[in-house]
C-alpha positions as a printed Julia matrix, in Angstrom:
240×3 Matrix{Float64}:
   1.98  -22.6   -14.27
   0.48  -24.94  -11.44
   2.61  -25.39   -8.34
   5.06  -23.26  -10.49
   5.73  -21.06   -7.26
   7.24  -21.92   -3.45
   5.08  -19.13   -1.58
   2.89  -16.03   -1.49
   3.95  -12.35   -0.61
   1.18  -10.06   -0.68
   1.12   -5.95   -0.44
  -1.26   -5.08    2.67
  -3.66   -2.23    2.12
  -5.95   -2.89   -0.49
  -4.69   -6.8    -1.07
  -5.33   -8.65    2.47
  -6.85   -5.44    4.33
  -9.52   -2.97    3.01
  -7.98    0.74    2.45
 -10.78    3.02    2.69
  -8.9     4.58    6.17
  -5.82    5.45    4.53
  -8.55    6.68    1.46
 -10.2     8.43    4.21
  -7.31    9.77    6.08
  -5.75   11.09    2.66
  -8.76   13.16    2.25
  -9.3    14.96    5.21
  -5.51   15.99    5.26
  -5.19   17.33    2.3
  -8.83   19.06    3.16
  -6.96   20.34    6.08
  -3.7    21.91    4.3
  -6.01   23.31    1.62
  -8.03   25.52    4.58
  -4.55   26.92    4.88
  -4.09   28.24    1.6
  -7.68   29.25    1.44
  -8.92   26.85   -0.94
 -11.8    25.66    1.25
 -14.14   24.82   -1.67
 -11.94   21.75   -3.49
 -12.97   18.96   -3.77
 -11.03   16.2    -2.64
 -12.45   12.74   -3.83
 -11.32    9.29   -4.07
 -11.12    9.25   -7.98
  -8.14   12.08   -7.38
  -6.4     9.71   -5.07
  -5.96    7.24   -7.55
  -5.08    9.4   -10.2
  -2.09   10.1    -7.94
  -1.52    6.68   -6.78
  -1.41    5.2   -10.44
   1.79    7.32  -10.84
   5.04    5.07  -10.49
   6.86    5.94   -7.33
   3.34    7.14   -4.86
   3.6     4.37   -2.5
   3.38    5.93    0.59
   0.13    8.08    1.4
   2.27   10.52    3.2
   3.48   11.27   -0.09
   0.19   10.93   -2.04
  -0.88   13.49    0.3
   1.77   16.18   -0.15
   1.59   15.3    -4.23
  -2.67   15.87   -3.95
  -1.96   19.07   -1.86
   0.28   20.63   -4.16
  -1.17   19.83   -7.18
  -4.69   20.99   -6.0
  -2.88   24.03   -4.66
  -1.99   24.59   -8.41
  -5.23   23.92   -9.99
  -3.43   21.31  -11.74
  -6.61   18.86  -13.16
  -6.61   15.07  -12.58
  -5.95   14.47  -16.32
  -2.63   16.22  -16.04
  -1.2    15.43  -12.67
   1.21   12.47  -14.26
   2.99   15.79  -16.58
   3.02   18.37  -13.17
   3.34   16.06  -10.34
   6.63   16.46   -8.04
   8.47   13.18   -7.2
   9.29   13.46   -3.51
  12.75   13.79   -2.23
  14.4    13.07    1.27
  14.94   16.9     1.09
  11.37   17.6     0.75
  10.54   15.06    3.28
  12.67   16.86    5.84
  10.5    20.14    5.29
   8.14   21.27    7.84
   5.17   21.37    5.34
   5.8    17.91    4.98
   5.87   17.04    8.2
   2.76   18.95    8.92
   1.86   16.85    6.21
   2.37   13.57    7.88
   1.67   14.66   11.42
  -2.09   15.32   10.55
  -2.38   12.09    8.13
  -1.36    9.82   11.09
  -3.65   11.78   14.26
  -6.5    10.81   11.81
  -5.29    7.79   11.0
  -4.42    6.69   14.2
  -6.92    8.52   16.37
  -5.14    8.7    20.14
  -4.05    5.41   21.42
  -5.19    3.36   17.79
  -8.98    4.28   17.88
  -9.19    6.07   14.61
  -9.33    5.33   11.31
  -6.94    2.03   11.59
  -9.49    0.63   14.29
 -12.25    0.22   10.94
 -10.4    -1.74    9.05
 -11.38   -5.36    7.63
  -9.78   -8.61    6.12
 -10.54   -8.07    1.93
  -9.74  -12.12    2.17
 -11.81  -14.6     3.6
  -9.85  -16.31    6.41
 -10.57  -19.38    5.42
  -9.23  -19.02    2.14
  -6.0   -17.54    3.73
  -6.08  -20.64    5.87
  -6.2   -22.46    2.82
  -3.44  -20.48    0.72
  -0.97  -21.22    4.18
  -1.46  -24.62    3.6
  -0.26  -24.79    0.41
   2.42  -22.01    0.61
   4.2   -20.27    2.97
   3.12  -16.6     3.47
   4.84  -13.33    3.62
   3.69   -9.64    3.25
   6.15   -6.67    2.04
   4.03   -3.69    2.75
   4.86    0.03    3.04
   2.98    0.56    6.14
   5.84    1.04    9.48
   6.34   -1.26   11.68
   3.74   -1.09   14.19
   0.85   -0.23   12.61
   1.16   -3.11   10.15
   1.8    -5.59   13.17
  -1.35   -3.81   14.81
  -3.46   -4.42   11.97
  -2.01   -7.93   10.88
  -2.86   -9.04   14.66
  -6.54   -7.33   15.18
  -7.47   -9.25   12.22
  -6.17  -12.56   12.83
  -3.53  -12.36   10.18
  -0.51  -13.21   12.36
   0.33  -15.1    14.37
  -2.68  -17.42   12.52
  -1.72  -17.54    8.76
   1.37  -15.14    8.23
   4.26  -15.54   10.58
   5.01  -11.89   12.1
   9.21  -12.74   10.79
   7.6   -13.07    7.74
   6.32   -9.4     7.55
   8.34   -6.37    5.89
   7.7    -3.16    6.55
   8.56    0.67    5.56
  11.75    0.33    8.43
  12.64   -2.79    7.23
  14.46   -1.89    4.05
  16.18    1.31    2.41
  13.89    1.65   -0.52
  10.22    1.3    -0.68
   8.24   -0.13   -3.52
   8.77    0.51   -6.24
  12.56   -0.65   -5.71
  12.46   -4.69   -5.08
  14.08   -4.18   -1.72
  10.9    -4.98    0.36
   9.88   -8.19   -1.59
  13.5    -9.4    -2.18
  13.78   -8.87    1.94
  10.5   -11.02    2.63
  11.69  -13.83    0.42
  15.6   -13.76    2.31
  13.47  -14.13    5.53
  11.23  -16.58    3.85
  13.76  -18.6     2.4
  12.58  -19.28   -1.06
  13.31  -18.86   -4.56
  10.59  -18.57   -6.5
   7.41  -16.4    -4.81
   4.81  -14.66   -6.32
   3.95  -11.31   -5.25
   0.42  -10.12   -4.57
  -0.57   -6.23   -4.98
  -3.15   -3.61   -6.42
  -0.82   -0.69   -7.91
   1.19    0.57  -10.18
   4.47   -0.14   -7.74
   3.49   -3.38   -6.65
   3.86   -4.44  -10.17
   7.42   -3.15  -11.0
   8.39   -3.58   -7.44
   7.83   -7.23   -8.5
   9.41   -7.45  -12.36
  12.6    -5.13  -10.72
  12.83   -8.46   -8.22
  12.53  -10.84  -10.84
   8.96  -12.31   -9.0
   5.85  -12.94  -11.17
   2.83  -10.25  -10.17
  -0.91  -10.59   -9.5
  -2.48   -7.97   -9.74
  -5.72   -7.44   -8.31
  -7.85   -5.08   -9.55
  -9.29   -3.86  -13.36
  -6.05   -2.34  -14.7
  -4.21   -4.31  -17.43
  -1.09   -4.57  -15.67
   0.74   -7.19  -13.92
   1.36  -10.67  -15.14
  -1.94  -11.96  -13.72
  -4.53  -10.31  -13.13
  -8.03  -11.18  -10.56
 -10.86   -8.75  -10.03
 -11.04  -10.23   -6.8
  -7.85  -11.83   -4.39
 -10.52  -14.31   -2.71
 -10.08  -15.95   -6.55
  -6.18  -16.38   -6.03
  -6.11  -19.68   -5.84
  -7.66  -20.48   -9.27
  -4.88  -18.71  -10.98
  -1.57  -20.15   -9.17
């Protein structure tokens, strides 16, 4: 498998950059929409999060957080969202709730002028050993963050310009279909130029986002998924 691949595309949030913010932000708006509805007293904790994000097709947090509202709103348990959860529709995203939905996920996410929650984030990699990877391979990232706020990010932590190209990024406007359709990591390796990448991520969607574009996965995390699997991506380079 050595020198078996001709570059690196890595998922953002949880693979290059830590995602307690969006963990954070995911919380206090479905908090929020459950004051409506009078359920003050749920609990919303990270361990429900996951439960949702481990479902294939819960990319986006926008739609984590609708799925986490609704469900709580139901007094549907974390052992049986998989069976009750709704699979979000461009219909439902054109509702109001939703959009109330979103609106309130991104004023705490991105505070007034990007102050809030985005402004704590960190590198999960250590530079150097993204210095390192660049040198080897060239970098991409297909992420489902927009535009902007992955360009903020990828800047503020010395990701791009220095190691990943900013050409080389994909985001949410960038393609159709976000994980887990291929779309985003078939776009970054047409930009890229190459043949043969591996793709980097830490869900569900990540993984068949990958096997649906014909790329080998790394999966980073405890989950038996994925084709290769690290506990930790500052140990990528031992297994490519």
């Amino acid at each position: 498998m050595k020198n078996a691949y001709d570059a690196i595309i890595f998922d953002m949030d949880g693979v290059l950059v830590s995602n307690e913010s969006f963990t954070a932000a995911i919380k206090q708006t479905v908090k929020t929409m459950l004051r409506e509805t009078g359920r003050i007293n749920k609990t919303v904790d990270a361990n429900l999060i996951a439960a949702v994000k481990k479902i294939p097709g819960f990319n986006n947090d926008w739609d984590v957080s609708y799925a986490l509202t609704d469900l709580l709103n139901r007094n549907i348990p974390a052992s049986d969202f998989a069976q009750n959860i709704v699979l979000l529709t461009d219909t439902i995203r054109q509702t109001d709730r939703y959009r109330r939905i979103k609106a309130c996920f991104q004023s705490v996410y991105l505070g007034n002028d990007y102050d809030g929650l985005i402004a704590q984030e960190t590198l999960l990699i250590e530079k150097k050993m993204l210095v390192s990877l660049g040198s080897a391979y060239p970098l991409g990232i297909a992420t489902g963050r927009p535009k902007k706020e992955a360009m903020c990010t990828a800047s503020n932590l010395g990701i791009t310009p220095d190691c990943i190209p900013a050409a080389y990024i994909v985001a949410r406007e960038d393609t159709k279909r976000e994980k887990p359709f291929p779309d985003p990591l078939r776009e970054a390796a047409r930009r890229m130029k190459v043949k043969n990448p591996v793709y980097v991520g830490d869900t569900i969607n990540d993984v068949l986002a990958a096997k649906r574009a014909g790329m080998t996965s790394v999966f980073v995390g405890y989950e038996k998924i994925g084709d290769i699997r690290i506990r930790n991506i500052n140990n990528l380079k031992e297994v490519l």
